[in-house]
C-alpha positions in Angstrom: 0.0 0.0 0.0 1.3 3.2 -1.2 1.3 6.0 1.4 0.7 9.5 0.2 2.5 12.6 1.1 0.4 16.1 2.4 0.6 17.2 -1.1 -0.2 14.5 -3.0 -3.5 13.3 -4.5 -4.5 9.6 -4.7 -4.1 10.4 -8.6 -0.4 11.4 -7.8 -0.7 14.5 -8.8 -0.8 18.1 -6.8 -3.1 19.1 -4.4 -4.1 22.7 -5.3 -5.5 24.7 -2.5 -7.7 28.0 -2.3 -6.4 29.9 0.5 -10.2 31.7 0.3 -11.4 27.9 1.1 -9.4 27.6 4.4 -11.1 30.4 6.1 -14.3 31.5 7.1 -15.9 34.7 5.7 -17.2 36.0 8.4 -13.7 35.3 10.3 -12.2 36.6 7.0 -13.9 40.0 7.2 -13.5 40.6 11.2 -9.8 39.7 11.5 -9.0 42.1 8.1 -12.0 44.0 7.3 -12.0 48.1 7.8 -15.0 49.6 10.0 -17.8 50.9 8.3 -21.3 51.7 9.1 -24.2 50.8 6.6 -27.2 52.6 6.5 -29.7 50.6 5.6 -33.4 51.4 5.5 -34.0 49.3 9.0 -31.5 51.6 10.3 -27.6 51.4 10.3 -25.8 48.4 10.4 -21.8 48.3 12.2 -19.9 46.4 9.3 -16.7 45.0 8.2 -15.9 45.9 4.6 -12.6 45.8 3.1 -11.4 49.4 1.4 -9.2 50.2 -1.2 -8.5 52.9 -4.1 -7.7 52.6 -7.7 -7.0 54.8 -10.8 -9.3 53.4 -13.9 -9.6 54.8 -17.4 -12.4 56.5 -18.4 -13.1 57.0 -21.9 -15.3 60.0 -23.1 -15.3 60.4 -26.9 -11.7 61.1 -28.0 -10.4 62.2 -24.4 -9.1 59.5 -22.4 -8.7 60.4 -18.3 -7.8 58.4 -15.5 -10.4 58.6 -12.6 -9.7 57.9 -8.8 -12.2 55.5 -7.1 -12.8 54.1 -3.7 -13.6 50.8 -4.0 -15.5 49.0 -0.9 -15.9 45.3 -1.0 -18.7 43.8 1.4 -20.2 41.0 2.6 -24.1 40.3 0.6 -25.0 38.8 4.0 -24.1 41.9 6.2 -25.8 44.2 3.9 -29.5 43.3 3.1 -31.0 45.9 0.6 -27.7 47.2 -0.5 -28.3 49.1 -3.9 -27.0 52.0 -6.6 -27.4 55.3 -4.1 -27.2 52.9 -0.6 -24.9 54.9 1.9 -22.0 54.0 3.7 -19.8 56.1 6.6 -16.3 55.6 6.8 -14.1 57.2 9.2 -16.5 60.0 10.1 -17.1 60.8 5.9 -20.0 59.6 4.1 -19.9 58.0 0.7 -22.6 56.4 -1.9 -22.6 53.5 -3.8 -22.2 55.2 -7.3 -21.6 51.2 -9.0 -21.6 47.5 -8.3 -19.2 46.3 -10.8 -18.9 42.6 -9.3 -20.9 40.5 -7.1 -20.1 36.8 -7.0 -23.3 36.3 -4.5 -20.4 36.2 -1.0 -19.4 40.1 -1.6 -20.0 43.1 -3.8 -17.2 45.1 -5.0 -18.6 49.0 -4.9 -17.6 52.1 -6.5 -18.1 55.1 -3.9 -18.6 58.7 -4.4 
């Protein structure tokens, strides 16, 4: 009987692992998420969210600009009714959601204004 090694699959080949598959979300988000407060239409909701900026192009006719975003990427779960124009607070500053660009049904990537 052949005994396998940690990284080996009964096939011989590689295990691959998903370091997103060895933890939690919710333990994800509250060990490395930013605080936020979502306000909700129930009333506001004390959130972890993860923060981050980017520069993106942005093309308008024959002008091409580069824009500055804050991008805020949430958990669907903590935020129930979250929408285009839903509200956010942030370090005493308030933003709104101005674009959901991704949601893969665990967390929305948002574009703040």
């Amino acid at each position: 009987m052949r005994t396998l090694r940690n990284y080996e699959t009964l096939s011989g080949g590689p295990v691959v692992l998903n370091f997103a598959d060895l933890m939690d979300d919710k333990l994800f988000t509250e060990t490395l998420g930013d605080d936020v407060i979502y306000h909700a239409s129930s009333g506001d909701l004390a959130i972890k969210a993860f923060v981050s900026k980017s520069v993106d192009p942005v093309f308008s006719g024959e002008a091409h600009l580069n824009e500055k975003r804050l991008l805020l990427d949430v958990a669907i779960a903590d935020t129930p009714g979250l929408k285009k124009g839903s509200k956010f607070t942030m370090g005493g500053k308030k933003y709104t959601v101005d674009a959901e660009p991704d949601d893969d049904g665990h967390f929305a990537k948002l574009v703040l204004k």
